[in-house]
C-alpha positions as CSV (number, residue, x, y, z in Angstrom):
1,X,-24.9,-12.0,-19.5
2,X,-27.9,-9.7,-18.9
3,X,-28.0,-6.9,-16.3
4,X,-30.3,-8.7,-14.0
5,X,-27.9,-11.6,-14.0
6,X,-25.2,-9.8,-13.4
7,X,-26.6,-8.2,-10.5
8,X,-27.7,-11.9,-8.8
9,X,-24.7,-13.8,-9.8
10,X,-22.0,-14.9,-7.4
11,X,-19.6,-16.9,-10.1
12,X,-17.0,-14.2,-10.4
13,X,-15.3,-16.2,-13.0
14,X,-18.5,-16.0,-15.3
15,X,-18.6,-11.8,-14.7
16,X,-15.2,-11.7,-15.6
17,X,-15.8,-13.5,-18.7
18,X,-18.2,-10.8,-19.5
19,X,-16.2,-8.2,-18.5
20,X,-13.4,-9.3,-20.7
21,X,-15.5,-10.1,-23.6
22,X,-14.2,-13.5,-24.4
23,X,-15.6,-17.2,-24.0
24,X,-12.1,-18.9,-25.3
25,X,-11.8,-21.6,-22.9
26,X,-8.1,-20.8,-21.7
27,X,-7.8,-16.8,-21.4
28,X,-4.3,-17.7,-20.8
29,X,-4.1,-18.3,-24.3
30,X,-5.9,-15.1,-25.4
31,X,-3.4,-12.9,-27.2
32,X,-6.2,-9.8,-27.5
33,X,-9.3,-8.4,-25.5
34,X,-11.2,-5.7,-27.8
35,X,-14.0,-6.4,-26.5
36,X,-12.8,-5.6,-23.0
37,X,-15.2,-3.5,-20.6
38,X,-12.8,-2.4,-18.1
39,X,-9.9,-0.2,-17.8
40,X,-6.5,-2.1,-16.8
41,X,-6.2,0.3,-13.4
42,X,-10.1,-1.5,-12.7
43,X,-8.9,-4.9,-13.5
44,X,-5.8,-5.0,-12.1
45,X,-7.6,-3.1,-8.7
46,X,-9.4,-6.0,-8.6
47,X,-6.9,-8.9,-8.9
48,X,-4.9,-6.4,-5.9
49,X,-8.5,-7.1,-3.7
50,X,-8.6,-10.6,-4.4
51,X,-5.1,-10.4,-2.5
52,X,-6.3,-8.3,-0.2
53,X,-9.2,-10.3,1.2
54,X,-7.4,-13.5,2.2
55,X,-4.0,-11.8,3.1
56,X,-4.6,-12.7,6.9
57,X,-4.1,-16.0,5.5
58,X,-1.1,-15.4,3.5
59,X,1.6,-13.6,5.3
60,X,4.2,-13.5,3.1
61,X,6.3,-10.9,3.2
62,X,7.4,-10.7,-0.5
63,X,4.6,-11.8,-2.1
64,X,2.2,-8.4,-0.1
65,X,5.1,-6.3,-1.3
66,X,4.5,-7.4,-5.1
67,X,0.4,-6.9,-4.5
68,X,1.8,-3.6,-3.2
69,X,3.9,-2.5,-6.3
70,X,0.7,-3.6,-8.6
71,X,-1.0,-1.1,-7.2
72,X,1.1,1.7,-7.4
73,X,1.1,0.5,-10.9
74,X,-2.7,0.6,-11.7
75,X,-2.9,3.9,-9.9
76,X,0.1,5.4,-12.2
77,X,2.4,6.0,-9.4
78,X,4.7,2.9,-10.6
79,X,6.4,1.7,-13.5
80,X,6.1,-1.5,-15.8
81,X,9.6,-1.9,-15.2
82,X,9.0,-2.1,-11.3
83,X,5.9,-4.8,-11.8
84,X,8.2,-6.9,-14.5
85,X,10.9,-6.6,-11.5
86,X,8.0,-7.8,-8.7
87,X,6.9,-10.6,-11.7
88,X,10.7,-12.0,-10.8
89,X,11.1,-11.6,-7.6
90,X,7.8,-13.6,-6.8
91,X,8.7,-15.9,-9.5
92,X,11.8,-16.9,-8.1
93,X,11.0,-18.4,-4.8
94,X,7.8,-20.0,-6.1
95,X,9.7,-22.0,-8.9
96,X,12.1,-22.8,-5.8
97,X,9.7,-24.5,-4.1
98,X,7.5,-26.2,-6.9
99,X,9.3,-29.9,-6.5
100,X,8.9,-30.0,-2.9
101,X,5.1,-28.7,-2.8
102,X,4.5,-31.5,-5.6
103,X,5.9,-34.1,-3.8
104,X,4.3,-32.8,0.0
105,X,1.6,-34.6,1.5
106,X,0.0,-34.1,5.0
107,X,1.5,-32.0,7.8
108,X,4.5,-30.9,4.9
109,X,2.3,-30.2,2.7
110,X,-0.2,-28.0,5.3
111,X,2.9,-26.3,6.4
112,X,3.9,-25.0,2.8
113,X,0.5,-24.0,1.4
114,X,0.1,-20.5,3.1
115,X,3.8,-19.4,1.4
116,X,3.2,-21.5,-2.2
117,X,-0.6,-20.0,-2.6
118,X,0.3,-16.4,-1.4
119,X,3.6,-16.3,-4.0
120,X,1.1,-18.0,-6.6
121,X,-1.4,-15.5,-6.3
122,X,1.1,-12.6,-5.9
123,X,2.4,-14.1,-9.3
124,X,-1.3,-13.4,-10.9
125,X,-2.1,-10.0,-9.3
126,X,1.4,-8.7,-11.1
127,X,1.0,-10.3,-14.7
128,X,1.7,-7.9,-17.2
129,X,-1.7,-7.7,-18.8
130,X,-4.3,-6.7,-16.5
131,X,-7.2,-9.3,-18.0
132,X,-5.4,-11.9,-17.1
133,X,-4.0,-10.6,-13.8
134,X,-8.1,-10.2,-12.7
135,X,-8.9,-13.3,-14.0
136,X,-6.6,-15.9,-12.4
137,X,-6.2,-13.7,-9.1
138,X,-10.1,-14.4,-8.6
139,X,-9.6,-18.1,-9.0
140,X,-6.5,-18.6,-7.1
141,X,-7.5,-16.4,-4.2
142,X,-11.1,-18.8,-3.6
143,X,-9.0,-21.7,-4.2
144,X,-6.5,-21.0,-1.7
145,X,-9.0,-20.5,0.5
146,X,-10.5,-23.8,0.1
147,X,-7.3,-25.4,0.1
148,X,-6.3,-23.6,3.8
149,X,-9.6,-24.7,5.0
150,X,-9.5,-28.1,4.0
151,X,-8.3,-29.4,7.1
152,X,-11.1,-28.3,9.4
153,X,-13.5,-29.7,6.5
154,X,-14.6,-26.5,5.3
155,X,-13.0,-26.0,1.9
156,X,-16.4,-25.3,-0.6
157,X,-18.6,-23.6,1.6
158,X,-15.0,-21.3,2.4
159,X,-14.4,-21.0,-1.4
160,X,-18.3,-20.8,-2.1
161,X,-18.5,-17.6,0.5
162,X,-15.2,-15.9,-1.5
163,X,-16.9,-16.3,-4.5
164,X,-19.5,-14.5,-3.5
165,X,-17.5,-11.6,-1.8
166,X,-15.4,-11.1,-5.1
167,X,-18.9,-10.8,-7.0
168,X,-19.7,-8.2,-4.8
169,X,-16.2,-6.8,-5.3
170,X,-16.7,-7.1,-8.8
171,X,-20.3,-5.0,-9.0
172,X,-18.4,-2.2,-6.5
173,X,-16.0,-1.7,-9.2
174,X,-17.8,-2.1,-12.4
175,X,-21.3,-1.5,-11.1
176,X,-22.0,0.5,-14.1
177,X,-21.2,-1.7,-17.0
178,X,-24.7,-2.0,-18.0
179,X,-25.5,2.0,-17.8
180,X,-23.0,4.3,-17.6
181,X,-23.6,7.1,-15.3
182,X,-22.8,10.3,-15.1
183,X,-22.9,12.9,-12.1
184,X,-24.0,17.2,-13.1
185,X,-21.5,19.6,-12.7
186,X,-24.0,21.6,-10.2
187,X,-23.8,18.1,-8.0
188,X,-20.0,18.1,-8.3
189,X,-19.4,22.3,-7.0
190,X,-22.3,22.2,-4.5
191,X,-21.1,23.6,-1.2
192,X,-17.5,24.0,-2.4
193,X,-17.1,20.5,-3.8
194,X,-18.2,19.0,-0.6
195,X,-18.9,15.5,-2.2
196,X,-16.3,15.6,-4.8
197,X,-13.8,16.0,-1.1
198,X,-15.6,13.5,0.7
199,X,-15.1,10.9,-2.0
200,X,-11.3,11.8,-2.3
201,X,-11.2,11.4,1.3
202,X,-12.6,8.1,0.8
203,X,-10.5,7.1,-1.6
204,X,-7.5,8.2,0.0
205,X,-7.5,6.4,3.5
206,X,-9.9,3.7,2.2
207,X,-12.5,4.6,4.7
208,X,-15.0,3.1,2.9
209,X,-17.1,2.9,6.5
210,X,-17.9,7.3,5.3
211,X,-19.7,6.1,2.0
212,X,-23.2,6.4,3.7
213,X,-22.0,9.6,4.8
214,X,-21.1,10.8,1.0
215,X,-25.1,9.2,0.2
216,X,-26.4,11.6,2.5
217,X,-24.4,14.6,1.0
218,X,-25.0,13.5,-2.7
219,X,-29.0,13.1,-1.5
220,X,-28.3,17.4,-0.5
221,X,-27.2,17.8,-3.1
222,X,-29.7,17.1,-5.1
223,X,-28.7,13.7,-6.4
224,X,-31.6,11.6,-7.1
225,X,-30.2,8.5,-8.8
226,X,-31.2,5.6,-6.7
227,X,-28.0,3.4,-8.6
228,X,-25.7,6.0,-7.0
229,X,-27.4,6.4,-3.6
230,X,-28.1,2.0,-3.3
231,X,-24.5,1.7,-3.5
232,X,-23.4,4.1,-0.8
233,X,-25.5,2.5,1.3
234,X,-24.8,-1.1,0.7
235,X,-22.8,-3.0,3.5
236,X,-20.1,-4.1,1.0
237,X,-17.7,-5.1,0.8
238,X,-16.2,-2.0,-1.0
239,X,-12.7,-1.5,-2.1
240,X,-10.4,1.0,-4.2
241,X,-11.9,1.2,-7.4
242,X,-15.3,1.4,-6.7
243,X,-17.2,2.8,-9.6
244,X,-19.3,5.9,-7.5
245,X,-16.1,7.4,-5.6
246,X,-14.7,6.7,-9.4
247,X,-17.3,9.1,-11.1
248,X,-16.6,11.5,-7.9
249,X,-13.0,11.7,-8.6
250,X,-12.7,11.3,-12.0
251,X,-10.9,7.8,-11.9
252,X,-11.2,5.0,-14.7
């Protein structure tokens, strides 16, 4: 995948191919990724905002909870033993249910799919190894969307649109793949770190709404990079992980 297809493509499951470096058909199956080009807290930050997006149309109590405890882990504030512990406890109910949602149809069927597809994709987001966890969350999260909105005839325009949202999600977080970027120190300590505590601010409470805000600062500060300043500005959507507050911060 070249840069400029990268930047115009809206088949998440083709970036994260290129992200993970492999073209074996089944990534399941892949035992290794050395040719990975993200870190485990990006990926699995990703497969925790695949969640995140359609979670108005999963509530499921135990399933948010695991999202929850796989974030804690790819931020280093939780264990592996407490996402192997989340793996079960999503497990469990799922496999449960597995013979009745096979042999549902119609309204039985419509009434089980928001709890099956949120514990199935809570099941992905807290796999053990974080390629995989990024790469099944995408494609359970758009297909649970088109499944939900199959009744009102709108499944693949529905699973077309999240698609395209995790592409964007995917370039927030990994938008520098193609050119790494650095920031200079005299950008980092201007005014008492102003941007370097914007940014952790941002990170923080998520108020992603303040990135045009850091823009502006980084532009006083003398940042010229219009990579930098372009993303700031764009609409979104942006979530935890994203590659500019990263550089800020200091994450990876």
């Amino acid at each position: 995948m070249t840069e400029s297809e990268w930047l115009a493509c809206s088949r998440p499951t083709l970036m994260l191919r290129h992200l993970l470096g492999t073209d074996y058909p089944r990534v399941r199956d892949v035992e290794a990724f050395p040719n990975c080009k993200g870190s485990a807290r990006q990926l699995r930050l990703f497969a925790c905002a695949c969640y995140d997006r359609v979670r108005h149309l999963l509530p499921q109590p135990l399933a948010q909870a695991a999202v929850e405890v796989a974030e804690r882990v790819a931020e280093g504030r939780g264990t592996r033993e407490e996402l192997h512990q989340a793996e079960r406890l999503v497990r469990e109910p799922l496999e449960a249910m597995e013979g009745r949602w096979r042999a549902s149809r119609g309204a039985e069927r419509a009434a089980l799919e928001p709890t099956y597809d949120a514990l199935a994709l809570a099941l992905q987001v807290v796999h053990p190894e974080a390629p995989k966890a990024a790469y099944y969350a995408s494609s359970n999260a758009y297909l649970a969307v088109a499944a939900l909105a199959n009744a009102g005839g709108g499944g693949s325009r529905n699973q077309l649109a999240e698609e395209r949202a995790q592409s964007d999600i995917l370039r927030c977080i990994f938008g520098a793949v193609f050119h790494p970027t650095t920031i200079p120190s005299e950008i980092l300590t201007w005014n008492n770190g102003t941007v370097v505590k914007l940014a952790q601010g941002i990170y923080d409470e998520r108020a992603f709404d303040r990135l045009p805000v850091l823009a502006d600062a980084l532009e006083e500060a003398g940042c010229q990079d219009t990579d930098i300043l372009g993303h700031c500005r764009h609409p979104g959507p942006h979530v935890r992980g994203c590659w500019v507050v990263d550089l800020l911060i200091g994450r990876n």
